[in-house]
VEXDREN-2710 file (C-alpha; in Angstrom, 1 decimal):
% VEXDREN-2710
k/r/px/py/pz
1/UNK/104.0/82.7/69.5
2/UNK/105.0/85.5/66.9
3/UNK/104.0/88.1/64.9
4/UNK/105.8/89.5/62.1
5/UNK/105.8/92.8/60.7
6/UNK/103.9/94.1/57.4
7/UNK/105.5/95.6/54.2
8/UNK/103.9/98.7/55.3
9/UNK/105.2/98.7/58.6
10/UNK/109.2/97.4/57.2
11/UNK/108.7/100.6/55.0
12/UNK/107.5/103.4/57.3
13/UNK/110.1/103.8/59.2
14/UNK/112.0/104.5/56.1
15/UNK/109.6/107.5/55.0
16/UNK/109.7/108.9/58.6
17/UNK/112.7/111.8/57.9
18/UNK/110.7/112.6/55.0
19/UNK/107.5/113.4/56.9
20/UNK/108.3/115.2/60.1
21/UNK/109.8/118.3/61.3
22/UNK/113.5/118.0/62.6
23/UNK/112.7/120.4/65.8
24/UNK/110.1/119.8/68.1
25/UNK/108.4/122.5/69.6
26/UNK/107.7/122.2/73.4
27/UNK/103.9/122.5/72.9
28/UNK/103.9/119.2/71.1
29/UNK/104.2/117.6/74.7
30/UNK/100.9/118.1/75.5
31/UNK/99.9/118.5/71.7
32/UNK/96.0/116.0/72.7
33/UNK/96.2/115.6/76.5
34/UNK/94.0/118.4/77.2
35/UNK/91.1/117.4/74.7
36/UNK/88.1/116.1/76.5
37/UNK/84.8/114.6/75.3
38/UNK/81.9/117.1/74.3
39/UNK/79.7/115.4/76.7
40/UNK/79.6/112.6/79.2
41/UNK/82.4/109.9/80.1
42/UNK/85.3/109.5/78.3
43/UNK/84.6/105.9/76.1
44/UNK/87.5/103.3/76.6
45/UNK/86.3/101.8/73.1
46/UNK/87.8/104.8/71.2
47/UNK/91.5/104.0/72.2
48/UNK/93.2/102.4/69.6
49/UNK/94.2/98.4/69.3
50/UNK/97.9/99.3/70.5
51/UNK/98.8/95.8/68.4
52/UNK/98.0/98.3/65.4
53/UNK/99.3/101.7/67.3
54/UNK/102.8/100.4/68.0
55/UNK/103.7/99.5/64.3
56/UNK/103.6/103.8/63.8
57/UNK/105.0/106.5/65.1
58/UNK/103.3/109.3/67.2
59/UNK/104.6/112.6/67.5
60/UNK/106.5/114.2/69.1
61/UNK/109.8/112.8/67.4
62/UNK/113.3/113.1/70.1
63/UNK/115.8/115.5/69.4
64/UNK/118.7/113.0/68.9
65/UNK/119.7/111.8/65.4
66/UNK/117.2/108.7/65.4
67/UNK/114.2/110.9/66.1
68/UNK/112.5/108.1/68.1
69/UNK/108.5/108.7/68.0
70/UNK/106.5/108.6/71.5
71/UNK/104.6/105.7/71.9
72/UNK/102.7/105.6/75.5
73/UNK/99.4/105.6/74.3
74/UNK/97.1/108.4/75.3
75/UNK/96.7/109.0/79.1
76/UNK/93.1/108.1/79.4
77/UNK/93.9/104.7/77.3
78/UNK/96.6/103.7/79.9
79/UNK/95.8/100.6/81.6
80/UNK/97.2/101.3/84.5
81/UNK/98.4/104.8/86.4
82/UNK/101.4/104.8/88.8
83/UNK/102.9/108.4/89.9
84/UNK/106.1/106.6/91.2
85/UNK/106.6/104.9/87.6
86/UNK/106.2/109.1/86.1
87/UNK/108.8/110.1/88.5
88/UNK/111.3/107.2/87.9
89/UNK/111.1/108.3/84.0
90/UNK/111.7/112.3/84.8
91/UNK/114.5/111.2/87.3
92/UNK/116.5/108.7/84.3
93/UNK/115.9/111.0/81.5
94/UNK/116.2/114.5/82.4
95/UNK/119.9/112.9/83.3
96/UNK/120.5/110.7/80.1
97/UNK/122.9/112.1/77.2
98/UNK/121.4/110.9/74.4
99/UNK/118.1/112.3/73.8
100/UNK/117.0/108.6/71.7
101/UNK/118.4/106.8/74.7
102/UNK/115.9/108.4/77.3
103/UNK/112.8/108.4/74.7
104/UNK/113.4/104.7/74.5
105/UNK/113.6/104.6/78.4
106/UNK/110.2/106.8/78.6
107/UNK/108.5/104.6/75.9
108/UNK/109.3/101.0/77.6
109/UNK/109.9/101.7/81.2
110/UNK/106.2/101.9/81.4
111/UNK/105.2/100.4/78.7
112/UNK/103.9/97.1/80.9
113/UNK/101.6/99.3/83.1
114/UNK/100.4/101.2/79.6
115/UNK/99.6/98.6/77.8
116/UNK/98.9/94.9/79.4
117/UNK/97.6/95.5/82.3
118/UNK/94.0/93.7/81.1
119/UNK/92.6/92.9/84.5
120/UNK/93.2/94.5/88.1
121/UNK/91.6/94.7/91.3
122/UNK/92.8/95.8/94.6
123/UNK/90.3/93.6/96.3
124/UNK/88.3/96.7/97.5
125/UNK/87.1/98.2/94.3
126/UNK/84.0/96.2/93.6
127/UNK/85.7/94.6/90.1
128/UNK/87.1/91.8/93.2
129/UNK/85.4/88.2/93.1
130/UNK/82.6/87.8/95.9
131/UNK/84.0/85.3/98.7
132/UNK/82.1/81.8/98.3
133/UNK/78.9/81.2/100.8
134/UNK/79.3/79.2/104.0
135/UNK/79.1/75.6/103.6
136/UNK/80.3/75.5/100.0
137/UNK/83.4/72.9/101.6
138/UNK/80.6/70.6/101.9
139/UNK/79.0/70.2/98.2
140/UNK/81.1/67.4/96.3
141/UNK/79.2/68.8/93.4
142/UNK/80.5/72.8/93.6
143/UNK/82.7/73.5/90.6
144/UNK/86.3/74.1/91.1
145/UNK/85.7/78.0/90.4
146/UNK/83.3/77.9/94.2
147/UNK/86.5/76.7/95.5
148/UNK/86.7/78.8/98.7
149/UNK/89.3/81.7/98.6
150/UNK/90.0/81.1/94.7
151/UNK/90.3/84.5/93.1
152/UNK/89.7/86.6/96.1
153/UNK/91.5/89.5/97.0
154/UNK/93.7/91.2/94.6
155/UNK/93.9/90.0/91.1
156/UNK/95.9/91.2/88.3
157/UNK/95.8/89.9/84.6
158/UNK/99.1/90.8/83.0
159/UNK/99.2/89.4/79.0
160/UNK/102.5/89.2/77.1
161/UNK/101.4/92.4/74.6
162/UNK/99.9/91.6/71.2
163/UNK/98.4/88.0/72.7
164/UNK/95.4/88.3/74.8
165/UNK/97.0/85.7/77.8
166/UNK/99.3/85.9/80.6
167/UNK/103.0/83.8/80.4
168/UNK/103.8/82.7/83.4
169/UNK/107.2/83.8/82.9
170/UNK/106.7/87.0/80.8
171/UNK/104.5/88.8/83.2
172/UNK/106.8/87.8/86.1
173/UNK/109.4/89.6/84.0
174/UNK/107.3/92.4/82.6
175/UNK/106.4/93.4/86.4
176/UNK/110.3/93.4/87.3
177/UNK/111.1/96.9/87.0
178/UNK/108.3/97.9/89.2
179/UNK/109.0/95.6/92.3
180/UNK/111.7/98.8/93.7
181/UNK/108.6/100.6/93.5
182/UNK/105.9/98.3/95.5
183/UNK/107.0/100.5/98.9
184/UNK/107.0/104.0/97.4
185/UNK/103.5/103.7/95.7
186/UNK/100.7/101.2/97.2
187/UNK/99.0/100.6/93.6
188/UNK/102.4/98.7/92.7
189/UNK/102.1/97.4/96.1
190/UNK/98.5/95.7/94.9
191/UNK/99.7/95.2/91.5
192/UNK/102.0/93.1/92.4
193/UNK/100.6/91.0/95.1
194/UNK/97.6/90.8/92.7
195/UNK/99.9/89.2/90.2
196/UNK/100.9/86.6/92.9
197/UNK/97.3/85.4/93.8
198/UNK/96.6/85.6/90.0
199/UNK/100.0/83.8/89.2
200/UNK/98.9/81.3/92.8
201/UNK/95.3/80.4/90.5
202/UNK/97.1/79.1/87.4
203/UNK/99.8/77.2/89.0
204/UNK/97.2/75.1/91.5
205/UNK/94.8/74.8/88.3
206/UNK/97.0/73.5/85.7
207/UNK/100.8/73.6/86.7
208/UNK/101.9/72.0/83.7
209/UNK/100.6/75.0/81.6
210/UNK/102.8/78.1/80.7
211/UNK/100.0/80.7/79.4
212/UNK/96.4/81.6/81.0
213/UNK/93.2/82.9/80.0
214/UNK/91.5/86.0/81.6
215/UNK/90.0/85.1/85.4
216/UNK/86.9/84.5/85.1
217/UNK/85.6/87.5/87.0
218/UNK/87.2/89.9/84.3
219/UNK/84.8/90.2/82.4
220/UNK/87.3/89.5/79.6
221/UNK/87.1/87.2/76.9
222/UNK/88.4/84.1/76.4
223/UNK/91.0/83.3/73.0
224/UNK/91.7/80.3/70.9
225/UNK/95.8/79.9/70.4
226/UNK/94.5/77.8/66.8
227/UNK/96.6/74.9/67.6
228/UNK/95.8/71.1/67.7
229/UNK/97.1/69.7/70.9
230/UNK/96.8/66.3/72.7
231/UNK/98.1/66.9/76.3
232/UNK/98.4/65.1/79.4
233/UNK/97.0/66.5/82.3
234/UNK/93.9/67.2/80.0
235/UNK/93.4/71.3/80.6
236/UNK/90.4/73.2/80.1
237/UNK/90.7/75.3/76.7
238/UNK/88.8/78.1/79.0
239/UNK/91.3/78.5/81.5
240/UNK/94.4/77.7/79.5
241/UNK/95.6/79.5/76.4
242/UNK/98.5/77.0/76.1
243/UNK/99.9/74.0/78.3
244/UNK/103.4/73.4/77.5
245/UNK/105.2/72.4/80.3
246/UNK/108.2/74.6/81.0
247/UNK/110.0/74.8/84.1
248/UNK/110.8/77.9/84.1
249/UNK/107.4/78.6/84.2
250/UNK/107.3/77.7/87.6
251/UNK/110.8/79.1/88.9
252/UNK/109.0/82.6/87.5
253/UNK/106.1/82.3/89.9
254/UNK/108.2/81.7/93.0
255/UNK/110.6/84.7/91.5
256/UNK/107.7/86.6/91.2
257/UNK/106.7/85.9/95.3
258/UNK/110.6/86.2/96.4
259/UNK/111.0/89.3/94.5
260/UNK/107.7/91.0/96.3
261/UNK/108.9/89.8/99.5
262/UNK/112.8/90.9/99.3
263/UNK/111.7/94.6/98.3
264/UNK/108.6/94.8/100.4
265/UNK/109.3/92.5/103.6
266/UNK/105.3/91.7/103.2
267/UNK/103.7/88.3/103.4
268/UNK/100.5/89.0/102.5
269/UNK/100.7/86.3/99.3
270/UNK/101.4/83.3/102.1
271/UNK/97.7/82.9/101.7
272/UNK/95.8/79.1/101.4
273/UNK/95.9/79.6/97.8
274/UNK/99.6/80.4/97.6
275/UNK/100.5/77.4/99.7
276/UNK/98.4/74.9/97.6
277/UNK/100.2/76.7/94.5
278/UNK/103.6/75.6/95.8
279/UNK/102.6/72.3/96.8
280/UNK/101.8/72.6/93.3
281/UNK/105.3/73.1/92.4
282/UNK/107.1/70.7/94.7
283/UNK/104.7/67.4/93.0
284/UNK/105.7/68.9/89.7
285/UNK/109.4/68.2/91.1
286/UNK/108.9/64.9/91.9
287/UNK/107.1/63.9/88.7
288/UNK/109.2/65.4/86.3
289/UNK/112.5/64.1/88.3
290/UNK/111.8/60.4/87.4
291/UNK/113.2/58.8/84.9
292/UNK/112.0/57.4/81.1
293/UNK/113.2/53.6/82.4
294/UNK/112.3/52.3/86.0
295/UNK/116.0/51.9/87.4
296/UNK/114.7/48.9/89.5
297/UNK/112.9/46.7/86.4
298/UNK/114.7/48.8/83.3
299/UNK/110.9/49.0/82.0
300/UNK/109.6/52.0/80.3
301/UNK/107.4/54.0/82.5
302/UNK/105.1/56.4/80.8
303/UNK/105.6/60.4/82.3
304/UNK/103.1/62.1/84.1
305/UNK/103.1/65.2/81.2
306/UNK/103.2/64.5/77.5
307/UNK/102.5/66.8/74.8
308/UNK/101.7/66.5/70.8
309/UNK/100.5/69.1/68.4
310/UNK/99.5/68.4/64.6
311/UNK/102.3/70.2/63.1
312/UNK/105.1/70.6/59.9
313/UNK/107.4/72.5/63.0
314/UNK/109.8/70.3/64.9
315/UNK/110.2/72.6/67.6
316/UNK/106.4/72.9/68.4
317/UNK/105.7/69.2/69.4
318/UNK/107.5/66.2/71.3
319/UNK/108.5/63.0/69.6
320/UNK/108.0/59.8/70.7
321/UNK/104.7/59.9/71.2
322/UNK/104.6/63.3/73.0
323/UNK/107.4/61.9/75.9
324/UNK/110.4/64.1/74.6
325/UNK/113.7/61.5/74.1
326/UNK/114.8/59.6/76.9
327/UNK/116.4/60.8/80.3
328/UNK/118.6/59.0/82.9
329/UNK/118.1/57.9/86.4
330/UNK/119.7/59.7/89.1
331/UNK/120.8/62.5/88.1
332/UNK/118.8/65.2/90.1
333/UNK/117.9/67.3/87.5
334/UNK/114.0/67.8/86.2
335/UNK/112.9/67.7/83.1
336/UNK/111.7/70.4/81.1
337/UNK/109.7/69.5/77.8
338/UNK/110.0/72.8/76.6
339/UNK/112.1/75.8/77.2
340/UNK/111.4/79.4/77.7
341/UNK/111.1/80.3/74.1
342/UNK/108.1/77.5/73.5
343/UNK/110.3/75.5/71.4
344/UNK/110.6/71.6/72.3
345/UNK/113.6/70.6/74.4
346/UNK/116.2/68.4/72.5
347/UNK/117.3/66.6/76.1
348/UNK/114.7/67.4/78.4
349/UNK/117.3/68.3/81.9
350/UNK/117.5/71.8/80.8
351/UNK/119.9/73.3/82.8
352/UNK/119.1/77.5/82.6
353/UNK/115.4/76.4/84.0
354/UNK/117.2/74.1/86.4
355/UNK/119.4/76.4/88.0
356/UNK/116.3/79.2/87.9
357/UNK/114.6/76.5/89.8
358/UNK/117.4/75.9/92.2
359/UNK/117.7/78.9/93.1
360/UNK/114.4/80.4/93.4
361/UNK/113.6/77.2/96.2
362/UNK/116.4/78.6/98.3
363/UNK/114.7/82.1/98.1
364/UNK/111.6/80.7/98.9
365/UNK/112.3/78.3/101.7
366/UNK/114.5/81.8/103.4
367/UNK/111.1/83.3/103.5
368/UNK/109.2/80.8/104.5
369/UNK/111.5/80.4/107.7
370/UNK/111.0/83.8/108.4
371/UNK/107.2/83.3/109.9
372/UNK/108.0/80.9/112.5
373/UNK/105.2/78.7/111.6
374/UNK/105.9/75.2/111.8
375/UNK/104.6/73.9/108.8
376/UNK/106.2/76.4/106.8
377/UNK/109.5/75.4/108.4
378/UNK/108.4/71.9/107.0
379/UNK/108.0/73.1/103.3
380/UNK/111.2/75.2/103.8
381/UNK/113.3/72.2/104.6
382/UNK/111.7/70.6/101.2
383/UNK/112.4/73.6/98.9
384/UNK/115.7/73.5/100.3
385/UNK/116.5/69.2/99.5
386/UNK/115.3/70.1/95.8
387/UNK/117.5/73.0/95.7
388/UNK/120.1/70.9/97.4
389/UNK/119.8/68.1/94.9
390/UNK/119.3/70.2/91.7
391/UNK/122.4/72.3/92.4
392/UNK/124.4/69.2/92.9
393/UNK/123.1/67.6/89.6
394/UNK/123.5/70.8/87.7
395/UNK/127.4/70.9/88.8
396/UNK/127.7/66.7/88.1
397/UNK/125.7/66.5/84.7
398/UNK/125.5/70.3/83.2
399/UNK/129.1/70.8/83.1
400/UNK/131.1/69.7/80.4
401/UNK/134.8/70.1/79.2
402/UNK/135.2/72.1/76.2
403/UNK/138.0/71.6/73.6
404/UNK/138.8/75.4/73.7
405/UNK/137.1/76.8/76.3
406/UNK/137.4/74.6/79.1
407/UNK/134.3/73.3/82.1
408/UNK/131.3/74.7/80.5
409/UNK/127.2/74.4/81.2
410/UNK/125.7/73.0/78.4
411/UNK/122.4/73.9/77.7
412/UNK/121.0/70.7/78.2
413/UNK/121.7/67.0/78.9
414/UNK/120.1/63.8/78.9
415/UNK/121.8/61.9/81.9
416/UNK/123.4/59.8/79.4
417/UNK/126.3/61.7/79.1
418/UNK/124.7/63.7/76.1
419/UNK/124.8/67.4/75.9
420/UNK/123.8/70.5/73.5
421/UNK/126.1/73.0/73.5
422/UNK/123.8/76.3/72.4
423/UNK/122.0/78.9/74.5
424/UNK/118.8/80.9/73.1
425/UNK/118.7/84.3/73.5
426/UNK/115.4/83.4/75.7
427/UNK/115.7/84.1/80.0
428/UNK/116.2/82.0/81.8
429/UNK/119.6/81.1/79.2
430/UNK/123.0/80.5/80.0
431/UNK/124.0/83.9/79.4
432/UNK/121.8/85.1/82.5
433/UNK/123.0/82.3/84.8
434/UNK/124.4/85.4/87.0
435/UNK/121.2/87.2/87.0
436/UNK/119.1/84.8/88.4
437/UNK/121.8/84.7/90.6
438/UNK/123.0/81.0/90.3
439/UNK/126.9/81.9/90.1
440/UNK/128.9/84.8/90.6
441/UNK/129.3/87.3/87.0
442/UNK/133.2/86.3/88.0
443/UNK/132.5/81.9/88.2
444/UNK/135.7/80.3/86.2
445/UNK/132.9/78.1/84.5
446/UNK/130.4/80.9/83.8
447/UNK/132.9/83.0/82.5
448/UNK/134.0/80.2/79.8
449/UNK/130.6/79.5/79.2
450/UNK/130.0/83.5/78.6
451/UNK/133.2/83.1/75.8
452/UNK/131.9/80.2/74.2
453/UNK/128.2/81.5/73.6
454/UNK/129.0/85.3/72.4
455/UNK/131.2/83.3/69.5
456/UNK/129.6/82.0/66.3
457/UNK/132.3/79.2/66.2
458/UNK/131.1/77.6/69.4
459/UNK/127.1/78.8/69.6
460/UNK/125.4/77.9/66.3
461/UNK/122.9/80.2/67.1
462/UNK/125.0/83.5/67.8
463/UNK/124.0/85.5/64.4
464/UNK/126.0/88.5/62.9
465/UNK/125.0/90.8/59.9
466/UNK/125.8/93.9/58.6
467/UNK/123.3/95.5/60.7
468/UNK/122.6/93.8/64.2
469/UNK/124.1/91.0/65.8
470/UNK/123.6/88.6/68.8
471/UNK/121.9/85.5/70.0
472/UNK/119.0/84.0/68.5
473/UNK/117.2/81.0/68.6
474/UNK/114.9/78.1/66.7
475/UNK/111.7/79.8/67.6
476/UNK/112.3/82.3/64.9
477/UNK/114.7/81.8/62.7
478/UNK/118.7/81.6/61.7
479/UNK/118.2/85.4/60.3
480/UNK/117.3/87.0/63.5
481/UNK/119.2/87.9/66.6
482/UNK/117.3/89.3/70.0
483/UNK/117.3/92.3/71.5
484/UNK/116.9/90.3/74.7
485/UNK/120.1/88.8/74.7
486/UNK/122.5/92.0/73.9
487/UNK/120.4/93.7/77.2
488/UNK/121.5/90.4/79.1
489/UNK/125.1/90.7/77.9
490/UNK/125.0/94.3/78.9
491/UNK/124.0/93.3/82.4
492/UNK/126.7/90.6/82.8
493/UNK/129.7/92.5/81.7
494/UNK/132.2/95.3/83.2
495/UNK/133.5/96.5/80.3
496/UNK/132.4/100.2/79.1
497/UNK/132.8/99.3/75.2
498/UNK/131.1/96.2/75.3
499/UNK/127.7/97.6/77.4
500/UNK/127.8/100.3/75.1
501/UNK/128.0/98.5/72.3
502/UNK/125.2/96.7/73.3
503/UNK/123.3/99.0/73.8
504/UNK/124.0/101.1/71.0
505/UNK/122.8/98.3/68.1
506/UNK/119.6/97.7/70.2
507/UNK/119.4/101.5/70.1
508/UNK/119.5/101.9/66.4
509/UNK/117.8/98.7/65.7
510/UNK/114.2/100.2/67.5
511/UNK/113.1/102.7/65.0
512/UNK/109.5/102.5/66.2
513/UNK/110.7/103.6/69.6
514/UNK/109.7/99.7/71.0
515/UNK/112.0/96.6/71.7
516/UNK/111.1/94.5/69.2
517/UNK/111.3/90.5/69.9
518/UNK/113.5/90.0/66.9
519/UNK/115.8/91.7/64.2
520/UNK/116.8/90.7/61.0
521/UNK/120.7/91.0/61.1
522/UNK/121.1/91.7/57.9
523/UNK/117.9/94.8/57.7
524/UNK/117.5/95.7/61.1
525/UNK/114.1/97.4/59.5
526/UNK/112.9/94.0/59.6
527/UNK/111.6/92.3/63.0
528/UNK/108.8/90.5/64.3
529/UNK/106.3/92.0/67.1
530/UNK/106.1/95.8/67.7
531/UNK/104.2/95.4/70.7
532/UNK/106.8/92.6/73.1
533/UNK/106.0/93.9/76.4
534/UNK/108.9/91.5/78.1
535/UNK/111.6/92.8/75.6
536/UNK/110.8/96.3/76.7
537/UNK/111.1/95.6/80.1
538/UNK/114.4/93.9/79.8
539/UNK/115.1/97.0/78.0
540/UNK/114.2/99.1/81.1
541/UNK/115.7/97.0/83.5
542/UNK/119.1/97.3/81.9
543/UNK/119.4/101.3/82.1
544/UNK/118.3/101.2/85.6
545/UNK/121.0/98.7/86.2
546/UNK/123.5/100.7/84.0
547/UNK/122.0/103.7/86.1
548/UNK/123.6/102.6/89.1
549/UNK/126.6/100.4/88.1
550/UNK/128.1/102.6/85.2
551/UNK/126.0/105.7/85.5
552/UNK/128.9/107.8/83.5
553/UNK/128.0/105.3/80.3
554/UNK/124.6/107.4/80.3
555/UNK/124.7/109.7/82.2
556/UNK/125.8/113.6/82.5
557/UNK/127.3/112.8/85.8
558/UNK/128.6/110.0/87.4
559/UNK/126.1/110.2/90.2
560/UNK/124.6/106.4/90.7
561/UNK/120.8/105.9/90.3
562/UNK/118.6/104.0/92.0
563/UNK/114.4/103.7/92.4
END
């Protein structure tokens, strides 16, 4: 979903030298933080709608030649306080060079804990769902909320920014940055492992769905996305903000869990609801692995998911009677109807969510072997056969030869021997096939791939303008490139001038001191969504990586730096 900017907010930015002072006085720091209320509590209800608060800027302005605003909202309308995420921004930009740089850092680093952290318990604070009564296994009649164990423990509701639901796939992201910090501080520690058992809820409720309403304990309310969908598994419209089915939805909750587990060495997810979660995932697998066309009869077999929405946008719906357009027996690949963006796959094995998929199971089975339990062992052996058999079809079906630059990935195939030849500026995408760890930065094929994508010739959808440049996408437009996908292109090359580059035009293209989601290549002034918590935590992510593989490209030393 998107929001675009108003005329008042394209202009502002424009009037800002005109209005503010060129030095900042130290006192400006703390210019509110000590006002407190005449009497009684301090009343959440007077923090501003940060949708509306990120389109301005708030004093006090850097010292560097953009004179980024501050934009953490006020301390008391934080949604959630970490000391270890204050210390990580005083270590990065009390070393940074450029003044703009590190107010960018100090606006997004923490921008997912200010801002969209809607819901959170630690299990202990009395906001934690009551555990069911004794018994309730035996009432055929108990709703699926009285399920016992669902939504106990530690909860947390992470939304996407200026949407009130979680993505599956942006708040896996959004949390990224933090999971370095789940042993230094234990509030990420229940942040995280709240997100988990939140994340665990969704997927064993609807796993065809890619974005989730509040749980219902919140207290929160619930939203309408508008839209006019027929969808199979039927969902309920009070649980699920939206139900398109995208793979990578489901390769983000298992990232989610493996990250946790890789920086933490805890297994306090591997819970009854966790398990039933991935069982979740593995019939998803076998459902979405079948063919349009029984290979035994050649008769058309109806899919298990299918998906229509009353719509003028091609993108936003499937054809053919909300199946998608037909896919090939034997191929080991599953089918995505939709890709990380929410637009509509064109040929539904799409590889980047494939090879997510593929290598997320590997993950997961290496931590399920690590409890000794026997019927983990059993589920690791099946994450690993998908893995197994989705790497394999990636390798046979998703690599093609091309004219100039050789074996490729395409995007995505059909079986048939039919392939797109694009990437979208969206993760997971071709460009970040290295990132999720699928191949090495230095694979012959990913490195022809990486050529043919950054060149308009060969990626229709690789946009350059006088302003800004990079890879777009469908979802909004052939004017507007991504932040995203220049901060992903950072983070898969060596080269000092290129990073930099990078870096730089997302730099100059974020006059509001946020990533935006989008930028008109032509007006960089132009974008849609101030408030894109994911973008700014890609954003994040890449000067902590920079931090410690190139930190003389930011630094004032060449000291490495890591959380």
């Amino acid at each position: 979903m998107t929001r675009t900017t108003s005329w008042l907010s394209l202009l502002l930015p424009l009037s800002i030298p005109l209005l503010r002072p060129t030095v900042v006085e130290a006192s400006e720091l703390k210019w509110d933080m000590d006002q407190v209320p005449i009497k009684g509590k301090f009343d959440e209800t007077a923090c501003p709608d940060y949708a509306s608060y990120a389109t301005y800027p708030h004093r006090p302005y850097s010292e560097g030649p953009l004179s980024l605003p501050f934009q953490r909202p006020h301390v008391r309308c934080r949604t959630f306080q970490s000391d270890a995420i204050e210390k990580v921004i005083r270590d990065v930009t009390s070393r940074m060079k450029n003044p703009d740089l590190a107010r960018l850092f100090e606006n997004t680093f923490p921008s997912t804990t200010d801002t969209t952290v809607k819901f959170h318990t630690n299990g202990r604070d009395g906001k934690e769902k009551k555990k069911t009564v004794t018994g309730i296994d035996d009432d055929p009649w108990i709703s699926t909320y009285e399920d016992p164990g669902r939504w106990e423990g530690p909860q947390s509701f992470i939304i996407t920014g200026d949407i009130l639901a979680e993505w599956l796939r942006d708040s896996t992201n959004q949390l990224k940055p933090y999971q370095k910090l789940a042993t230094k501080d234990k509030a990420i520690f229940h942040l995280i492992l709240g997100a988990i058992n939140t994340q665990s809820e969704y997927v064993i409720e609807s796993p065809y769905c890619n974005a989730f309403q509040p749980p219902p304990h919140s207290g929160l309310p619930v939203s309408l996305n508008g839209q006019d969908d027929t969808v199979h598994p039927a969902f309920d419209p009070s649980f699920v903000f939206e139900c398109k089915y995208e793979l990578d939805s489901l390769a983000h909750f298992l990232a989610l869990t493996n990250a946790f587990y890789a920086h933490t060495k805890s297994t306090d997810f591997l819970n009854g609801r966790w398990y039933k979660a991935l069982d979740s995932v593995f019939d998803v697998l076998e459902a979405q692995s079948k063919s349009t066309f029984d290979p035994e009869t050649g008769s058309y077999r109806r899919n298990q998911y299918t998906f229509q929405r009353r719509t003028d946008t091609g993108t936003e719906t499937l054809n053919l009677g909300g199946i998608g357009n037909p896919l090939n027996n034997g191929t080991g690949l599953i089918r995505s109807a939709f890709r990380p963006s929410d637009d509509a796959t064109i040929f539904g094995f799409f590889i980047p969510a494939n090879a997510q998929m593929a290598t997320e199971l590997k993950r997961t089975a290496a931590v399920l072997r690590t409890t000794g339990n026997k019927k983990d062992a059993t589920r690791a052996e099946t994450a690993e056969a998908w893995s197994k058999t989705i790497t394999e079809g990636i390798w046979e079906h998703g690599v093609v030869h091309h004219r100039k630059f050789g074996e490729v990935f395409a995007y995505e195939v059909d079986g048939y021997g039919s392939a797109l030849m694009m990437d979208d500026a969206n993760y997971p995408s071709l460009l970040a096939l290295p990132l999720m760890g699928f191949v090495s930065v230095d694979d012959t094929t990913y490195q022809n791939t990486r050529k043919m994508l950054l060149e308009k010739n060969s990626n229709p959808y690789y946009l350059e303008g006088r302003e800004f440049m990079g890879i777009g996408g469908p979802h909004i437009g052939l004017q507007n490139a991504w932040p995203m996908s220049l901060l992903v292109q950072a983070q898969t090359s060596d080269d000092d001038d290129e990073i930099m580059k990078c870096l730089n035009l997302v730099l100059n293209a974020s006059k509001l001191g946020l990533i935006h989601e989008s930028i008109d290549v032509n007006w960089s002034h132009s974008y849609t969504r101030s408030w894109f918590a994911w973008a700014n935590g890609v954003f994040a992510d890449t000067i902590l990586d920079i931090a410690k593989r190139k930190p003389h490209l930011i630094f004032k030393d060449a000291t490495p730096y890591e959380p």
